[in-house]
N, C-alpha and C positions, 0 to 999 in steps of 0.2 A: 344459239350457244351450244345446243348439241349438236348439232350437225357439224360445227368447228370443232369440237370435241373428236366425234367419230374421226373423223376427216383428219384429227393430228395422228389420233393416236394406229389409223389404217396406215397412213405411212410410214409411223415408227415402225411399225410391224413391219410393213416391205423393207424398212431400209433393213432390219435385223435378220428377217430371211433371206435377203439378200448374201448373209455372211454365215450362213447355219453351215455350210459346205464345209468352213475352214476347221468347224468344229467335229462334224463329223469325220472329215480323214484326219482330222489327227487325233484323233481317239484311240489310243492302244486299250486293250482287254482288263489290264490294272484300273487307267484311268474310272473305264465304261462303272466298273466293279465299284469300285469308288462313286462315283457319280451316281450310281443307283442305291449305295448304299446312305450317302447324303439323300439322296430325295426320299426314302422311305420316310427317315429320323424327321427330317421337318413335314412329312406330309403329317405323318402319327402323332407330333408334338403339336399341331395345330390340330388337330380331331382331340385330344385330349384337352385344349384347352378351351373349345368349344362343349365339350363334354363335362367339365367343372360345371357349368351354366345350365346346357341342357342334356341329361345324363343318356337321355335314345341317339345322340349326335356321338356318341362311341362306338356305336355298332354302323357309323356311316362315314368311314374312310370315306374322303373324297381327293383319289390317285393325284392329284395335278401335277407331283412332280415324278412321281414315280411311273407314269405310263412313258412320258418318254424316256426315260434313263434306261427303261427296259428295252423299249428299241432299238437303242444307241446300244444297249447290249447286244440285243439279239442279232444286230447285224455285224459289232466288231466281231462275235462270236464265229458266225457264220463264214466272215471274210477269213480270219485268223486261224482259228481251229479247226473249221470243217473245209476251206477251200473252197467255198460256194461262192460263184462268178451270180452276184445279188447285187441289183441296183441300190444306189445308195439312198436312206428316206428322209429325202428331203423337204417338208411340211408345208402347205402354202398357210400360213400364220393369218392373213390377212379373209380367209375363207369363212373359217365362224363368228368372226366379227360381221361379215356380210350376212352369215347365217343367224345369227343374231338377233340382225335389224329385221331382217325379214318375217323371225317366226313371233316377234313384238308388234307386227303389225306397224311399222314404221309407214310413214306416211309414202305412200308409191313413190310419186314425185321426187320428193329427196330423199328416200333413202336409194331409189334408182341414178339420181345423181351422183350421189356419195360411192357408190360401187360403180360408176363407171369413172370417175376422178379416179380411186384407187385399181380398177383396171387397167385405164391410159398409163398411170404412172407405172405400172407390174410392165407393158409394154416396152414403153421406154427403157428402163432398168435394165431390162432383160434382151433375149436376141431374137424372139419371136415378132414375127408380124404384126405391123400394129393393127389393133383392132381385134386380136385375136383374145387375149381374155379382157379387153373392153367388155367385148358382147356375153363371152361366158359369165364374168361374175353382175352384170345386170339382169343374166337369162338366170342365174341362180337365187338371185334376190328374188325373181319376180315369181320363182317357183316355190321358194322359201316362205313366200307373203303367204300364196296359195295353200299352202301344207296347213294353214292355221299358228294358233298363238297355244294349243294345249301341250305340247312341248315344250315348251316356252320354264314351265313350272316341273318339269319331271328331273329324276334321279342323275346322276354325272355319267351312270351307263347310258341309259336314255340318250345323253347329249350326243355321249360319242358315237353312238353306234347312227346316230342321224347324220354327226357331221362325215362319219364314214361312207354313208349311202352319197350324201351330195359330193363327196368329193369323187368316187366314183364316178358320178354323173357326170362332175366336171371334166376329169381328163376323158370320159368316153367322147362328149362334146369339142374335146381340143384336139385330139386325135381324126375326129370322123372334118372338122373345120382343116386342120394339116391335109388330111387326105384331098379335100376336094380343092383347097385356093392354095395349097403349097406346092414352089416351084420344085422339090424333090421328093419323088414317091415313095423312098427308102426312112425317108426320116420318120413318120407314123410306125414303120414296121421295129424301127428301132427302140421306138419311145414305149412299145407297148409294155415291156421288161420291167417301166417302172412306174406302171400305173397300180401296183400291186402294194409295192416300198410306199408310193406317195401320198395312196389311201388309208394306208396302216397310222403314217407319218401324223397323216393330219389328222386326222381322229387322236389319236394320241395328246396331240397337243390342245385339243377342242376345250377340255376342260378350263387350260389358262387363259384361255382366250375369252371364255365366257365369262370368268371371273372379273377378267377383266374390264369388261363389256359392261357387267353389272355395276363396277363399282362406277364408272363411269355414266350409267345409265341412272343411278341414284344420283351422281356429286349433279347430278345439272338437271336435277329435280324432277325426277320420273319416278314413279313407283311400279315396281314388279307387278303386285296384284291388282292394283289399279290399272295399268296398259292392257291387262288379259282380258279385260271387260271393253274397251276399244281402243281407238291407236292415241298416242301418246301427241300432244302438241307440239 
């Protein structure tokens, strides 16, 4: 049941990323403004409402909506205002959820199945070579296992600044894989421009994703602190 679980909700994520582009150019500097100033309000309105309950939960904003509204700023900003030729950051959504299973100690086997299912599908979807983030997000899961499960429990900085390192890792891996089996040597020199955007991007969005991840990792009967002690059935 979890593995069906994961495995919906991985695709939903691809299909959504799949459209983040349409959102991003057409972003004018009003809107961005806007948009960050909604994700503050309901980021603050739920830490306050968590904080009625337990009163230390106010001194622990937890960004979810507000890291990427500030991106979606910072690069209308960039495009608009300053005239900075900046690639656009466009998030792989589907990454902390791989990142997820892995530092939960997910079972090898399927949770490496589950990340190459939503690899093949990123494939297909996409105009990249097939096979090409197959192997990256199975090579990330199985790196993600190894890191351990004590991140697993740390702060929403924590999370991101992990999903930043791995997504890093990942485009260095998609770039050095273009370089050697891709039929154009120009396209890696191209793509480097936005391995910068796309690590910012996905870090940013890490927090919802984990969120996500948990509630999903509760509804189908797993516990947080229970899984840190070994891998989940």
């Amino acid at each position: 049941m979890r593995n069906v679980a994961f495995l919906a909700v991985g695709l939903a994520l691809l299909l959504l990323q799949a459209n983040l582009f349409r959102v991003v150019d057409g972003a004018s500097l009003p809107i961005a403004l806007i948009l960050l100033a909604l994700a503050i309000s309901v980021d603050l309105s739920r830490t306050m409402r968590t904080g009625a309950r337990h009163p230390r939960a106010l001194a622990m904003l937890r960004p979810d909506l507000t890291l990427p509204a500030t991106v979606l700023l910072g690069y209308v900003g960039l495009k608009t205002v300053a005239h900075a030729d900046v690639g656009r950051p466009l998030p792989a959504l589907v990454l902390p959820l791989v990142l997820f299973m892995g530092v939960h100690e997910y079972s090898l086997a399927r949770g490496a199945a589950i990340a190459f299912v939503i690899g093949y599908a990123t494939d297909v979807f996409g105009i990249t070579p097939v096979g090409l983030y197959t192997f990256t997000y199975v090579a990330t899961f199985v790196l993600a296992r190894a890191a351990g499960v004590r991140l697993a429990a740390q702060t929403t900085w924590v999370q991101v600044a992990f999903v930043a390192a791995f997504a890093m890792l990942q485009a260095t891996m998609l770039l050095v894989l273009l370089a050697i089996f891709g039929r154009d040597p120009w396209v890696p020199k191209c793509l480097v421009k936005l391995v910068l955007p796309y690590t910012i991007a996905t870090a940013a969005v890490a927090p919802i994703v984990f969120r996500i991840a948990e509630s999903v990792h509760r509804a189908t009967g797993g516990s947080l602190r229970t899984d840190a002690a070994g891998a989940p059935s």
